[in-house]
PDB file with one MODEL, atoms N, CA, C and O in Angstrom:
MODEL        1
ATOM      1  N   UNK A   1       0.837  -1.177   0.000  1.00  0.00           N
ATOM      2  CA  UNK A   1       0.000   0.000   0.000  1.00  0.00           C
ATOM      3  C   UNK A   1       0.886   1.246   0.000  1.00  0.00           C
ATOM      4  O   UNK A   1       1.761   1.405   0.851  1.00  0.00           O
ATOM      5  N   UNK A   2       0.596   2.278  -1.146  1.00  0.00           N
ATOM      6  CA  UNK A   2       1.530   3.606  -0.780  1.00  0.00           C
ATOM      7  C   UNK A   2       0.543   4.400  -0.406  1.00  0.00           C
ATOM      8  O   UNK A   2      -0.593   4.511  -0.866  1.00  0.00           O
ATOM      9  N   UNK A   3       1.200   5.079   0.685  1.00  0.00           N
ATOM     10  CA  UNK A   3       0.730   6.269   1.293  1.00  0.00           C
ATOM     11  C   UNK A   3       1.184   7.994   0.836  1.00  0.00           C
ATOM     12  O   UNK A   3       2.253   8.495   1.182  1.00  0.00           O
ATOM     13  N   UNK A   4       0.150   8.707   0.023  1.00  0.00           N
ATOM     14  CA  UNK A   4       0.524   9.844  -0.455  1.00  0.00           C
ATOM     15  C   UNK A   4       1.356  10.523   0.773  1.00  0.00           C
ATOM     16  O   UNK A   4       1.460  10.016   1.890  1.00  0.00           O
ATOM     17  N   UNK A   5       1.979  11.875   0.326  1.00  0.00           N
ATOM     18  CA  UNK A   5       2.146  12.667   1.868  1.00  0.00           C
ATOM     19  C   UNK A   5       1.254  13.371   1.622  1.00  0.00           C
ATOM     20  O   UNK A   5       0.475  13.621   2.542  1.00  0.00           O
ATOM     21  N   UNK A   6       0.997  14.020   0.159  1.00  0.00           N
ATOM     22  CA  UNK A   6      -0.142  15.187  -0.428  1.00  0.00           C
ATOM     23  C   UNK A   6      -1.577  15.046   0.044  1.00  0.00           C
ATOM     24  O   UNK A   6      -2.117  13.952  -0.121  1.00  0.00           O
ATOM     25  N   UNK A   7      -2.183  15.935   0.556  1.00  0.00           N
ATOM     26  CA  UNK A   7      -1.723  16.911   1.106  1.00  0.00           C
ATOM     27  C   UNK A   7      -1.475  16.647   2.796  1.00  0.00           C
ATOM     28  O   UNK A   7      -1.878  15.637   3.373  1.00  0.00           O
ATOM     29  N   UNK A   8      -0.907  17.496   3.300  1.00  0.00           N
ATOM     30  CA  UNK A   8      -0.503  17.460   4.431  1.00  0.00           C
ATOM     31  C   UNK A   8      -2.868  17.246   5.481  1.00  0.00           C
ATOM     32  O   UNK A   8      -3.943  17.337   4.888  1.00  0.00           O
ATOM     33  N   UNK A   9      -2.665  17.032   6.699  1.00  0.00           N
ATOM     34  CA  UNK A   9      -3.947  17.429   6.718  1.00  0.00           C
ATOM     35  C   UNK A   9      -4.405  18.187   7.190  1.00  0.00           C
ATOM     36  O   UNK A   9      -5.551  17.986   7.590  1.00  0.00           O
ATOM     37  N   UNK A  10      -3.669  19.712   7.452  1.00  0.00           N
ATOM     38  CA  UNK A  10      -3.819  20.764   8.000  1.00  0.00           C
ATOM     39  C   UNK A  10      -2.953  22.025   7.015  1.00  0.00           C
ATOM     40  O   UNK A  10      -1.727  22.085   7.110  1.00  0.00           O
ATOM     41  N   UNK A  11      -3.672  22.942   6.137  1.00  0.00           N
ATOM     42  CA  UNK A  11      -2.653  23.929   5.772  1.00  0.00           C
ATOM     43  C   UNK A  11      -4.102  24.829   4.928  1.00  0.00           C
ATOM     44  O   UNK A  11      -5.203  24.454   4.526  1.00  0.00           O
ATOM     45  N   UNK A  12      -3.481  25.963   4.946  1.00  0.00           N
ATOM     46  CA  UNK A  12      -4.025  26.949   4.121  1.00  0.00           C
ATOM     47  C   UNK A  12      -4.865  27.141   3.251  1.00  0.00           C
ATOM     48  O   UNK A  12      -4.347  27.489   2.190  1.00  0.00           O
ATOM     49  N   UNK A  13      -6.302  27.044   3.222  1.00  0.00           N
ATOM     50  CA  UNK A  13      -7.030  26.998   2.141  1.00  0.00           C
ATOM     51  C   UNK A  13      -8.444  28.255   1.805  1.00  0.00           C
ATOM     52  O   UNK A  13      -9.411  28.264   2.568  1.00  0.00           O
ATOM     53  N   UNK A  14      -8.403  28.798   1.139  1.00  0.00           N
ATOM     54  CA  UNK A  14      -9.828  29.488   1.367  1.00  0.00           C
ATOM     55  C   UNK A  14     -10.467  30.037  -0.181  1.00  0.00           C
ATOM     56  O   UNK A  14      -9.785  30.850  -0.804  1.00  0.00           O
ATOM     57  N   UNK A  15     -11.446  29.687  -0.616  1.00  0.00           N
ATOM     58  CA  UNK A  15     -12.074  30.631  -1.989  1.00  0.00           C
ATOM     59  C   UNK A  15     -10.719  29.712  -3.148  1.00  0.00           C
ATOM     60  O   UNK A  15     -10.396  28.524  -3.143  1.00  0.00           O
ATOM     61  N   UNK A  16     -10.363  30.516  -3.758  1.00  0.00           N
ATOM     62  CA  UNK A  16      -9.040  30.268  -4.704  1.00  0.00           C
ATOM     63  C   UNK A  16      -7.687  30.490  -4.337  1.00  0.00           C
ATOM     64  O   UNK A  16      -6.686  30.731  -5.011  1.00  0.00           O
ATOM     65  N   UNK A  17      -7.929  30.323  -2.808  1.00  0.00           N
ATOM     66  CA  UNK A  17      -6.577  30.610  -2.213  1.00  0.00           C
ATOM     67  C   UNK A  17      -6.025  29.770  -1.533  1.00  0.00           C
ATOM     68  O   UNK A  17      -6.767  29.062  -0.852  1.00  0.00           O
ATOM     69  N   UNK A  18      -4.072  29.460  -1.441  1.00  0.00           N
ATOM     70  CA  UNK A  18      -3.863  28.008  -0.982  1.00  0.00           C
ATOM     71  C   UNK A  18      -2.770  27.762  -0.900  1.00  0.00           C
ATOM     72  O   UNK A  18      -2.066  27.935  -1.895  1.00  0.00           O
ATOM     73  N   UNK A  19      -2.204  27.270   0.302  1.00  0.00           N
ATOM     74  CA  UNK A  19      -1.021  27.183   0.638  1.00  0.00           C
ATOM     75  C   UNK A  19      -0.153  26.086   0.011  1.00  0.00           C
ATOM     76  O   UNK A  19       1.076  26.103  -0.052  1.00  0.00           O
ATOM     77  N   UNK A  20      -0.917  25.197  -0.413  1.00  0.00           N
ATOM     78  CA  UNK A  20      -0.471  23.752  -1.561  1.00  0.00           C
ATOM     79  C   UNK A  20       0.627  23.578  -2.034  1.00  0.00           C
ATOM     80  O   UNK A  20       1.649  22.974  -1.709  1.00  0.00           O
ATOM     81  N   UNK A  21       0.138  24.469  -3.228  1.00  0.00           N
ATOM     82  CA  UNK A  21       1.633  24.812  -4.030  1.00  0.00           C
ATOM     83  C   UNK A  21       2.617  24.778  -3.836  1.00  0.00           C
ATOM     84  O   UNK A  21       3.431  24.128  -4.492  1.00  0.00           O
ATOM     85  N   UNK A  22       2.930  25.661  -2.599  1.00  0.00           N
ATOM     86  CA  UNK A  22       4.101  26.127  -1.990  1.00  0.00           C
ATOM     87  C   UNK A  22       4.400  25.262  -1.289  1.00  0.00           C
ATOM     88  O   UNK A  22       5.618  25.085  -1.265  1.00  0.00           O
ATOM     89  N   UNK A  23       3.603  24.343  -0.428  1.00  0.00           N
ATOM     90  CA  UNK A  23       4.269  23.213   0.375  1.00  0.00           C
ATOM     91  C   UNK A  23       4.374  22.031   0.111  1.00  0.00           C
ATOM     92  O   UNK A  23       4.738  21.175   0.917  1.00  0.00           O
ATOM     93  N   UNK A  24       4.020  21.806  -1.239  1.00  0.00           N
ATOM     94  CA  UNK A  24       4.634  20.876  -2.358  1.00  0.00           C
ATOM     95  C   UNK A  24       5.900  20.868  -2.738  1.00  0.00           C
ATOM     96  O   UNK A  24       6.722  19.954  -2.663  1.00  0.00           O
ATOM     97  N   UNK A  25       6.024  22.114  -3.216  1.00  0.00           N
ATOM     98  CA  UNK A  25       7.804  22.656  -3.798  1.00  0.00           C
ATOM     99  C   UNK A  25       8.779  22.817  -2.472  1.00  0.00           C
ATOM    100  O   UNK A  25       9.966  23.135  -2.392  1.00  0.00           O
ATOM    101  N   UNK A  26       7.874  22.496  -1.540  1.00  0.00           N
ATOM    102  CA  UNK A  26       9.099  22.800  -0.038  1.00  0.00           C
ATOM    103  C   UNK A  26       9.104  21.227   0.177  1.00  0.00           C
ATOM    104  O   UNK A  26      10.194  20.688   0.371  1.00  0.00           O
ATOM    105  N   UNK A  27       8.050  20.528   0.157  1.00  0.00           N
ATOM    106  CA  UNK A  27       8.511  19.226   0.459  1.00  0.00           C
ATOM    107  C   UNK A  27       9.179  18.383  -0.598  1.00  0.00           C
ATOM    108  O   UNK A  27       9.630  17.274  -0.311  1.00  0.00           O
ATOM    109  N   UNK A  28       9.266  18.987  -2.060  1.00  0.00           N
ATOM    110  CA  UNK A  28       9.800  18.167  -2.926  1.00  0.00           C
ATOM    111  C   UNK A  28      11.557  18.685  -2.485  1.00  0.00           C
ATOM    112  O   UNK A  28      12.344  17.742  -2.574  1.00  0.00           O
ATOM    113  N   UNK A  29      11.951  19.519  -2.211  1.00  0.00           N
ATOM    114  CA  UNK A  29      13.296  19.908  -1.523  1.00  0.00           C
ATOM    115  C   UNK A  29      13.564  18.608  -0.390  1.00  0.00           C
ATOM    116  O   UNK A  29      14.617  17.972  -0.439  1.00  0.00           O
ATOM    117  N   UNK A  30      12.719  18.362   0.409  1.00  0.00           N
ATOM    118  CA  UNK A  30      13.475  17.567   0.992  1.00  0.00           C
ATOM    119  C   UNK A  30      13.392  15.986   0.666  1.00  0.00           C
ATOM    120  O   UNK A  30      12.471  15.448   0.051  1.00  0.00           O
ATOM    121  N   UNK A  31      14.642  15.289   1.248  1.00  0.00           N
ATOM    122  CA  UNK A  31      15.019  14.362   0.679  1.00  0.00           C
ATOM    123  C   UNK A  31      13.309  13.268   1.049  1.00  0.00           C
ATOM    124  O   UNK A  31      12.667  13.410   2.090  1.00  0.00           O
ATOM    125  N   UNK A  32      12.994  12.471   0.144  1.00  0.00           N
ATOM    126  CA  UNK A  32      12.267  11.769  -0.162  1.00  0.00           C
ATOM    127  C   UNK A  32      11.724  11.127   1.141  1.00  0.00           C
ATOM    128  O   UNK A  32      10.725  11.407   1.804  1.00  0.00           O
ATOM    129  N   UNK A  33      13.005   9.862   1.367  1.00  0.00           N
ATOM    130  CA  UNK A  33      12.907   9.456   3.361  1.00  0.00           C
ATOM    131  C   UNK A  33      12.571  10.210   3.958  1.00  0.00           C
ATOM    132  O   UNK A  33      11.833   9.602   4.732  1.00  0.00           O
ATOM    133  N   UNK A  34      12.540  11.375   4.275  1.00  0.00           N
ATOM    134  CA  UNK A  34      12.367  12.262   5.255  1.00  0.00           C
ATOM    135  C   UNK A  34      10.887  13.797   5.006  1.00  0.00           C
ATOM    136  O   UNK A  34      10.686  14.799   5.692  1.00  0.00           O
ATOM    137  N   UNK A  35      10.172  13.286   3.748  1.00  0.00           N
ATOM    138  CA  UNK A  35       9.087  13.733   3.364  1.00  0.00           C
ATOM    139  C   UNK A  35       8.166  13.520   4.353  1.00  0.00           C
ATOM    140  O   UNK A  35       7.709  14.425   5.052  1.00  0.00           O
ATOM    141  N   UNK A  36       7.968  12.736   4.414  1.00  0.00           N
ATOM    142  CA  UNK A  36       6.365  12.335   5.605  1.00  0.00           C
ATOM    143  C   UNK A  36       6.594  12.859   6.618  1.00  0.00           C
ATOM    144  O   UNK A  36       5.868  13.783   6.985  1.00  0.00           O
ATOM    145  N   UNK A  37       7.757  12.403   7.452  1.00  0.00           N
ATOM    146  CA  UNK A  37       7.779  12.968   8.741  1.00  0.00           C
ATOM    147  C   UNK A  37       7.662  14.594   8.857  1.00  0.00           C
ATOM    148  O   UNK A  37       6.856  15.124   9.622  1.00  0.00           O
ATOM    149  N   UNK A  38       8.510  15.292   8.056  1.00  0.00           N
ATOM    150  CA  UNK A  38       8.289  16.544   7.810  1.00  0.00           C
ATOM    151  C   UNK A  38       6.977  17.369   7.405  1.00  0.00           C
ATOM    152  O   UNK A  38       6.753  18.551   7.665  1.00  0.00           O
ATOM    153  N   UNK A  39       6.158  16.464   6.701  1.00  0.00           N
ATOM    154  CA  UNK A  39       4.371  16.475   6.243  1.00  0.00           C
ATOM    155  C   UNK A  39       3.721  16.609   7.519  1.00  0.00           C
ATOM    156  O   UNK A  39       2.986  17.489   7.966  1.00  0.00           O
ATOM    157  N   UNK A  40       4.379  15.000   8.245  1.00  0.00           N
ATOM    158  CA  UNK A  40       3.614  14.953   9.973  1.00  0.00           C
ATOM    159  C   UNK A  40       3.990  16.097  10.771  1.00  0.00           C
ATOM    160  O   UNK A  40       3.193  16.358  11.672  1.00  0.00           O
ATOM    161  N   UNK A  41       4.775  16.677  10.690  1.00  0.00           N
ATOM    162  CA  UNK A  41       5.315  17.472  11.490  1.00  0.00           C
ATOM    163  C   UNK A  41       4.610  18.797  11.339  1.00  0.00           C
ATOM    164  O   UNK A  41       4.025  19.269  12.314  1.00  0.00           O
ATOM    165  N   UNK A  42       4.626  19.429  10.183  1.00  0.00           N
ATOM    166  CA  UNK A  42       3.362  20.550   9.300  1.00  0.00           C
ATOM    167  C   UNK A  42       2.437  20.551   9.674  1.00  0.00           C
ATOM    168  O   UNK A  42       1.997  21.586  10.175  1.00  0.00           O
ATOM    169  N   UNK A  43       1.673  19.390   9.620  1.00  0.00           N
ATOM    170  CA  UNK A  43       0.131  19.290  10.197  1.00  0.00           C
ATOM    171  C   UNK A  43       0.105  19.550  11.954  1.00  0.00           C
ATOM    172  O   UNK A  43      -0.564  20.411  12.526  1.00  0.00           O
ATOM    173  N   UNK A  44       0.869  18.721  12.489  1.00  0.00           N
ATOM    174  CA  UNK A  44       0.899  18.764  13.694  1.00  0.00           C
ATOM    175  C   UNK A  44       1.189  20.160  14.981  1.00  0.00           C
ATOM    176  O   UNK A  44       0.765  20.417  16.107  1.00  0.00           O
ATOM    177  N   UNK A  45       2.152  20.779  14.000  1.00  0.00           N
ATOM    178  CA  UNK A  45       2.316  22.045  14.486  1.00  0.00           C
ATOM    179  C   UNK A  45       1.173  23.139  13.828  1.00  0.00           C
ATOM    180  O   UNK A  45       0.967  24.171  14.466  1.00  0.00           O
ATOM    181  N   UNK A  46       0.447  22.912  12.571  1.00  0.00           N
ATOM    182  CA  UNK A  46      -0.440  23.751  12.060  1.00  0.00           C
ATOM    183  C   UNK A  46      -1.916  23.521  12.812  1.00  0.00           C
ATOM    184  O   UNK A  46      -2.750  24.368  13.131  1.00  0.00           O
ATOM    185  N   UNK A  47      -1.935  22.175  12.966  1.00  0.00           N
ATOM    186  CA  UNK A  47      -3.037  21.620  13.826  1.00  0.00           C
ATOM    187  C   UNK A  47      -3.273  22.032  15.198  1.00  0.00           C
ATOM    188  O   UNK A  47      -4.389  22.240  15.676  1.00  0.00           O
ATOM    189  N   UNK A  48      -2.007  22.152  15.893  1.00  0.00           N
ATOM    190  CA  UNK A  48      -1.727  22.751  17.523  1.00  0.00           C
ATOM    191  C   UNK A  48      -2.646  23.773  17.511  1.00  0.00           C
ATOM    192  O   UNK A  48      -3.232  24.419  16.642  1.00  0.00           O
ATOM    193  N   UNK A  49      -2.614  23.744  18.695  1.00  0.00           N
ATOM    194  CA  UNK A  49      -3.226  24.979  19.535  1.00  0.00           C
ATOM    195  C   UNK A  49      -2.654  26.113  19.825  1.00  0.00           C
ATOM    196  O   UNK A  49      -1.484  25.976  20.182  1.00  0.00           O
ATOM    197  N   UNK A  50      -3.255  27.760  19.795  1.00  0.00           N
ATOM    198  CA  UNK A  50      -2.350  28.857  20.311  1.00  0.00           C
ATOM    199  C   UNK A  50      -1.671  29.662  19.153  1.00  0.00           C
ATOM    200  O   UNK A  50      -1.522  29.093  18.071  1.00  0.00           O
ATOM    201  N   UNK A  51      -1.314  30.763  19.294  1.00  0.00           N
ATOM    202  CA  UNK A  51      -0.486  31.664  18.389  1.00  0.00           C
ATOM    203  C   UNK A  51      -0.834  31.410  16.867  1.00  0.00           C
ATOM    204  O   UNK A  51      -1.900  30.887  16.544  1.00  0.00           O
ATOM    205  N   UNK A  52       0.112  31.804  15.957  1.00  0.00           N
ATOM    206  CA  UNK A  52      -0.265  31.976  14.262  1.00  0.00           C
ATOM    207  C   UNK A  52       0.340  30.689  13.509  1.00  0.00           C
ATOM    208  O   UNK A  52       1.345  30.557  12.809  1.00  0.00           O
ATOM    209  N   UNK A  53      -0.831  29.637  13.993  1.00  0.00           N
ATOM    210  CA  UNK A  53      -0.276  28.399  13.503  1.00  0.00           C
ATOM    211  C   UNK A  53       0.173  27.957  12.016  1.00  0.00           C
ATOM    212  O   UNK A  53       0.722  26.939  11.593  1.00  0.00           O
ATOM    213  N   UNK A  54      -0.282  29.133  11.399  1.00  0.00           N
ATOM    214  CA  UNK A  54      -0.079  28.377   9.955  1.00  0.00           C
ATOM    215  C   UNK A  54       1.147  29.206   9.809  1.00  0.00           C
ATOM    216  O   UNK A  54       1.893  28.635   9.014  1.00  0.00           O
ATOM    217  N   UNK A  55       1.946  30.917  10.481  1.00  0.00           N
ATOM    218  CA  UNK A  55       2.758  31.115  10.414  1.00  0.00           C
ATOM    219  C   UNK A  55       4.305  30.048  10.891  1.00  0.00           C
ATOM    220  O   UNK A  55       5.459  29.977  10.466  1.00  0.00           O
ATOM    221  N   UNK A  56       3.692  29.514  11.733  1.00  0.00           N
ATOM    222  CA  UNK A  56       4.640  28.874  12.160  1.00  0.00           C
ATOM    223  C   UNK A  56       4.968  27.577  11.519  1.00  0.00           C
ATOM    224  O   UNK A  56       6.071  27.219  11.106  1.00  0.00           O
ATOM    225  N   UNK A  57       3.549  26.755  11.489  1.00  0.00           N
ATOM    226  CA  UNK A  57       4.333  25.860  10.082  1.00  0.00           C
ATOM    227  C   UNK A  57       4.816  26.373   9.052  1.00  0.00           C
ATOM    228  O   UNK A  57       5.822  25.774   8.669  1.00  0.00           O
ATOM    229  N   UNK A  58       4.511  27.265   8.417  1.00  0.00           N
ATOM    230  CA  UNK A  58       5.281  27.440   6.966  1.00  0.00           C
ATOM    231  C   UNK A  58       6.740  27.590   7.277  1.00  0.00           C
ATOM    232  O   UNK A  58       7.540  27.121   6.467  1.00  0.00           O
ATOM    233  N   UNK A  59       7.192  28.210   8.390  1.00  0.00           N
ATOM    234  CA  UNK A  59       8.518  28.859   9.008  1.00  0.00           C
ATOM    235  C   UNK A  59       9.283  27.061   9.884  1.00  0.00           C
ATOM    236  O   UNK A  59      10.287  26.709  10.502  1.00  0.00           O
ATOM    237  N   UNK A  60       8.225  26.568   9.460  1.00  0.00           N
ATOM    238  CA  UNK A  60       9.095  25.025  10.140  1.00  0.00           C
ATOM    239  C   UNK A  60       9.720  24.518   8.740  1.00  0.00           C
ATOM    240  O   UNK A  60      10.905  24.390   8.431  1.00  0.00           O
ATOM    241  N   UNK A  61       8.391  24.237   7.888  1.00  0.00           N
ATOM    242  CA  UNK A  61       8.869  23.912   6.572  1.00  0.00           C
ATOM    243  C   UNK A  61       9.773  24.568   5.515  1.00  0.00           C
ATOM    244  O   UNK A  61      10.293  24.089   4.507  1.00  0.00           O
ATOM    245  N   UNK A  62       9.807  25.815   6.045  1.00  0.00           N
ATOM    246  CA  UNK A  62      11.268  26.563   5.225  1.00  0.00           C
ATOM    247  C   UNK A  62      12.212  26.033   5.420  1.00  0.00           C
ATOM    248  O   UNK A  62      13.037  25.904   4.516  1.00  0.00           O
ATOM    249  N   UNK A  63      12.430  25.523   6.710  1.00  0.00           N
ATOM    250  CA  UNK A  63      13.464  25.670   7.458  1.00  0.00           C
ATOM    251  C   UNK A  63      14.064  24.736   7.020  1.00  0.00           C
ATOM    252  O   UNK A  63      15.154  24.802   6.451  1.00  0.00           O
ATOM    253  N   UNK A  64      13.185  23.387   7.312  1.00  0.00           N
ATOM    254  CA  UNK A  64      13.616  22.379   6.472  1.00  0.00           C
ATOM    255  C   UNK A  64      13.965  21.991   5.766  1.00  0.00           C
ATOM    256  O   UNK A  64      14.668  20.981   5.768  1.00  0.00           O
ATOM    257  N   UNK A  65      13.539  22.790   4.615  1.00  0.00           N
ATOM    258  CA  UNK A  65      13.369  22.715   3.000  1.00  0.00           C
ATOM    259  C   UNK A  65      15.075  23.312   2.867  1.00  0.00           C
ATOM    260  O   UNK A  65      15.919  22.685   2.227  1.00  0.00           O
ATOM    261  N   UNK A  66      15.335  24.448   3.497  1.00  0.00           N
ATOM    262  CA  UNK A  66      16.378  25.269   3.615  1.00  0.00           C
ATOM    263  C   UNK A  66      18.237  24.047   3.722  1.00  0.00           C
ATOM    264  O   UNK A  66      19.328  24.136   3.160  1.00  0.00           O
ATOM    265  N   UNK A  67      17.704  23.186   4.630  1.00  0.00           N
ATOM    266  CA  UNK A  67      18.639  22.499   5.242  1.00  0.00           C
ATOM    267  C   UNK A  67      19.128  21.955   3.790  1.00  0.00           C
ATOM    268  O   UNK A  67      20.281  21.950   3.359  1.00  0.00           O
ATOM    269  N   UNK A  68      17.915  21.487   3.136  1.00  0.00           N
ATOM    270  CA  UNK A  68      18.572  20.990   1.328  1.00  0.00           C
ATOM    271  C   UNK A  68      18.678  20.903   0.339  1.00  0.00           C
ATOM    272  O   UNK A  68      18.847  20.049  -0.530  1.00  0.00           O
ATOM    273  N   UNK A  69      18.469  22.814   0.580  1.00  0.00           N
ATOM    274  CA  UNK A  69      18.416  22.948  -0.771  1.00  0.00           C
ATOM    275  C   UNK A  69      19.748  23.578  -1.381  1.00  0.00           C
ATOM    276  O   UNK A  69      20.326  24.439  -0.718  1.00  0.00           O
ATOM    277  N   UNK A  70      20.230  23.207  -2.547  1.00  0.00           N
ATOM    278  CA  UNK A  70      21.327  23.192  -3.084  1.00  0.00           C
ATOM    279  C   UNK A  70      21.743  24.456  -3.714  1.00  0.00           C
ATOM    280  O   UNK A  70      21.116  24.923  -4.665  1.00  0.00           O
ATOM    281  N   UNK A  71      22.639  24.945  -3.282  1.00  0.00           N
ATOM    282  CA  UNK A  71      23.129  26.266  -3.358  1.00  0.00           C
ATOM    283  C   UNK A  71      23.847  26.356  -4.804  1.00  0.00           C
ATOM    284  O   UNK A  71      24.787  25.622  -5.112  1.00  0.00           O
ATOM    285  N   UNK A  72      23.343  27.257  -5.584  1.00  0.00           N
ATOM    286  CA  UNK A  72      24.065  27.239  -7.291  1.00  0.00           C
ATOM    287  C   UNK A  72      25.278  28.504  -7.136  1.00  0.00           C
ATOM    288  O   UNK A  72      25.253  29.658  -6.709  1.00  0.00           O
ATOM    289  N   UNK A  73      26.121  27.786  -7.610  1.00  0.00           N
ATOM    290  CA  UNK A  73      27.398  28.846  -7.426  1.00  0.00           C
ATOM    291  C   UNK A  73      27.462  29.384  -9.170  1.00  0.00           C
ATOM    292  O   UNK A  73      28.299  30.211  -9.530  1.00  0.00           O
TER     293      UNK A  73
ENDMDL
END
């Protein structure tokens, strides 16, 4: 059985508006193995309770994304 990561089950959505995109192209940055957990991790902190949760996931998933993404010289 494969398990999508898409979409995460907590992120940004409203009318024609949508955080998707963007946390597609952040999770395709990171390495493959380490997709889901990083998906679980998105939801879980977007899902939490308290403060600007969807600010703060996106600012988890940068971060991440950041760790590998390949610097063009």
């Amino acid at each position: 059985m494969i398990i999508s990561i898409y979409p995460p089950q907590y992120y940004y959505r409203h009318k024609r508006e949508s955080d998707l995109s963007w946390i597609t192209a952040m999770l395709k940055i990171i390495p493959s193995e380490l997709r889901q957990s990083a998906c679980t991790e998105y939801s879980k902190i977007y899902g939490g309770g308290g403060g600007d949760k969807r600010k703060l996931a996106n600012t988890y998933l940068k971060t991440e994304a950041a760790k590998y993404r390949v610097v063009k010289t």
